[in-house]
N, C-alpha and C positions, 0 to 999 in steps of 0.2 A: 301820629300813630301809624295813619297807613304807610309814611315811609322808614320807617321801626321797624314795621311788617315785612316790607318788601327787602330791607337792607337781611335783615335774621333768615329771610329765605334763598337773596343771593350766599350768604356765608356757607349754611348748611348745604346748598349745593355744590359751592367749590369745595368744602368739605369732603362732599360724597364722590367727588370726581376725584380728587387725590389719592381716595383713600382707595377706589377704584382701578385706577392708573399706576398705583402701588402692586397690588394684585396683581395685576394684568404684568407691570413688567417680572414680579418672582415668579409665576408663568411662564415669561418667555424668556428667562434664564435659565429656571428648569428645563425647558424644553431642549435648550441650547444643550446644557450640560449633559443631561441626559444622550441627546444627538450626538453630543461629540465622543463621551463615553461607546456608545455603539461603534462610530466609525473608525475611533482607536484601536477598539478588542477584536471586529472583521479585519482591519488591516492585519494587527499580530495573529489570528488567525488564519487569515490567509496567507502570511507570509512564510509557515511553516515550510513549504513545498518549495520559495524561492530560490534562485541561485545562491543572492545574499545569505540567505538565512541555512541554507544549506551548510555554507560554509562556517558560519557561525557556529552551527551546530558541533562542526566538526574540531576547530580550535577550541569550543567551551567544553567538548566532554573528551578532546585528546584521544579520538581513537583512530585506527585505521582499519581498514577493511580487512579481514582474512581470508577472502575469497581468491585473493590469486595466490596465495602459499601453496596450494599444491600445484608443484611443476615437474614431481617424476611421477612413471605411471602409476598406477592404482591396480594394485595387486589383489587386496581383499577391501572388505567396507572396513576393515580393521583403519586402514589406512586414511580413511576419513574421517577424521573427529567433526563432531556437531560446530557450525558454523553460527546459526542460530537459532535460538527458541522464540517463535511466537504463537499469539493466542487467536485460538479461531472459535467461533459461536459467538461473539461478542455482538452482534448485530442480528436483527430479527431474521430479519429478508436481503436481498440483494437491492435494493431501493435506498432500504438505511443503509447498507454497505458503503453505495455509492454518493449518499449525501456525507456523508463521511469524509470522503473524498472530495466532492465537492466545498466543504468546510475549513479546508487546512488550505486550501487551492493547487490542487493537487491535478494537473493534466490530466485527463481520461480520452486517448484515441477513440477516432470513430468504431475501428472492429471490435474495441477494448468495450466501448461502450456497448456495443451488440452481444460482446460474450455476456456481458453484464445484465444485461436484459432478458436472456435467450431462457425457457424453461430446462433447461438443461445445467445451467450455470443454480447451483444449491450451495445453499451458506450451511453449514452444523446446528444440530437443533440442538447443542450440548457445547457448554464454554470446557475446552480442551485445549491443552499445547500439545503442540508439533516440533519435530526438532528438524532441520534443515542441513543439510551438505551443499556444499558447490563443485560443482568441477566440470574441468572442459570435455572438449571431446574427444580433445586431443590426450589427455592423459589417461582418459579411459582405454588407450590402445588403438587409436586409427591415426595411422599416419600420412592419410592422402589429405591430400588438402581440403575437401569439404567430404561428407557423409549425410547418406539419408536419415529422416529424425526417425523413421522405425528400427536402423540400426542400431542409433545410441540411443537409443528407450532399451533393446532387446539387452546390450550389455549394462546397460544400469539395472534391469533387474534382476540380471546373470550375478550381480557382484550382492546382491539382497537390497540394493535399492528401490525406494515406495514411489508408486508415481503419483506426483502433489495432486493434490485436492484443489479445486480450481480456486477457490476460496482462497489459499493462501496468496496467490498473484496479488490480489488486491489487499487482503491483511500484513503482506510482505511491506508494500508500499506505504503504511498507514504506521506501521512498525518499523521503519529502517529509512527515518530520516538526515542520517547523516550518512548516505551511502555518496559514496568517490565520483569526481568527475568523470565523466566517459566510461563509468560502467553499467555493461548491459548484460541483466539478467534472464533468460530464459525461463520459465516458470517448467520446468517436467513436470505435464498434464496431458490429461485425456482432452482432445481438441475434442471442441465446439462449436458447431453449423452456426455462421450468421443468416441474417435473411436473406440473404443468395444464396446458400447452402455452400457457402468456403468453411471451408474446416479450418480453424485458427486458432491459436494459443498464445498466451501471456508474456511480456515480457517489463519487466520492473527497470525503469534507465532514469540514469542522470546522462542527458546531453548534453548540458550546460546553462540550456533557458530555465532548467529546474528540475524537478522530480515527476518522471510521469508513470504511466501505466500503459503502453501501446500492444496493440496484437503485432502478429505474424503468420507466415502461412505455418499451419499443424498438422499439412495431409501425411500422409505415412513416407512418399517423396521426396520431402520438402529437401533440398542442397540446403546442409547445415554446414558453417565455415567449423574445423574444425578447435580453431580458438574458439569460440563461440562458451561459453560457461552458462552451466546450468543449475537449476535447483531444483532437489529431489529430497524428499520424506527418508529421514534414516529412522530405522527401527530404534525401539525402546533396547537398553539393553538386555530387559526379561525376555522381550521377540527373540534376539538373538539368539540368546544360550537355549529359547525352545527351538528356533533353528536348526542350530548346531546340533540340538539332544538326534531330533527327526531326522538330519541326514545323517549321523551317525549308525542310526538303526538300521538304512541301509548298507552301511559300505559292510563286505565279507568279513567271515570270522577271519 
């Protein structure tokens, strides 16, 4: 009997160990799956910012850039049609802004990251579009080879161009992931003190290792090459025609 006993106790124990070890390994398949599932979606997440993926982007949705179309000068803002529409207030603060960014793997320069930091640098406390122009500075009418950035700030706002909201630098990049190799963006912005107190401003680039966000110098000074293309806020067209109504009221009977 007592070896009945002991055999009925060996059984129910390998039993319990099977059924055990059964457990334990859909455990550590889930876990697996689970793991690998994660490390999949961060890669395609991260990969958005790639070079590879960059490109991808660009033969899957067949577009090209129109930011070098305008190559005679720029008469009126007539002459600049909207480049592109994006959305800004989408993000609480500048923190989420920047995980955002960090999320897609998206480059952030050191100054880039200081603008990004800086209390200076405000996200919209209201989800809003924004409409976008590009243009050099050379078409804006200077034809030396570089010019200071308070000069071509003074004639972008001379032609009723918005100077961008620093926000959109980094909404730009989040929004305009199939932008062309070797193009670099200027953000037209009110510069922004890092913790040295340089004055610096945005600039959205494909260099080739991928898509990033880098500063530059923003003092009023700065030698801007006159290729150099910029992006500036164009009015609504209701602004406009109140524009136009307002200057109108000035000019002589």
């Amino acid at each position: 009997m007592d070896q009945d006993f002991h055999q009925e106790i060996d059984r129910r124990a390998r039993q319990h160990c099977s059924i055990a070890a059964h457990h334990h390994n859909r455990r550590l398949l889930t876990t697996m799956f689970c793991a690998v599932c994660i490390f999949q979606f961060a890669t395609e997440a991260g990969a958005q910012c790639s070079a590879r993926d960059v490109l991808q982007n660009q033969l899957k949705l067949k577009t090209a850039s129109s930011s070098h179309a305008q190559i005679t000068p720029v008469r009126s803002i007539a002459d600049l049609p909207v480049w592109k529409r994006i959305t800004l207030g989408s993000y609480s603060n500048s923190l989420t802004l920047r995980n955002a960014l960090d999320a897609i793997g998206c480059h952030v320069g050191g100054s880039a990251a200081e603008i990004l930091a800086r209390p200076a640098f405000i996200v919209s406390t209201i989800r809003k579009e924004v409409d976008l122009v590009t243009v050099s500075a050379a078409a804006l009418g200077f034809e030396t080879d570089t010019m200071t950035l308070a000069a071509i700030y003074e004639r972008a706002k001379r032609l009723g161009l918005g100077i961008a909201a620093a926000e959109v630098g980094p909404q730009l990049r989040l929004q305009y992931l199939d932008q062309p190799l070797g193009e670099f963006l200027v953000i037209g912005m009110d510069p922004i003190k890092t913790w040295s107190g340089e004055e610096a401003i945005l600039n959205v680039a494909n260099g080739g290792a991928g898509l990033i966000l880098i500063g530059q110098d923003g003092s009023a000074g700065a030698a801007i090459s006159v290729t150099s293309r910029f992006v500036f806020e164009r009015p609504t067209e209701a602004v406009l025609v109140d524009q136009l109504e307002q200057d109108a009221a000035f000019l002589p009977p």
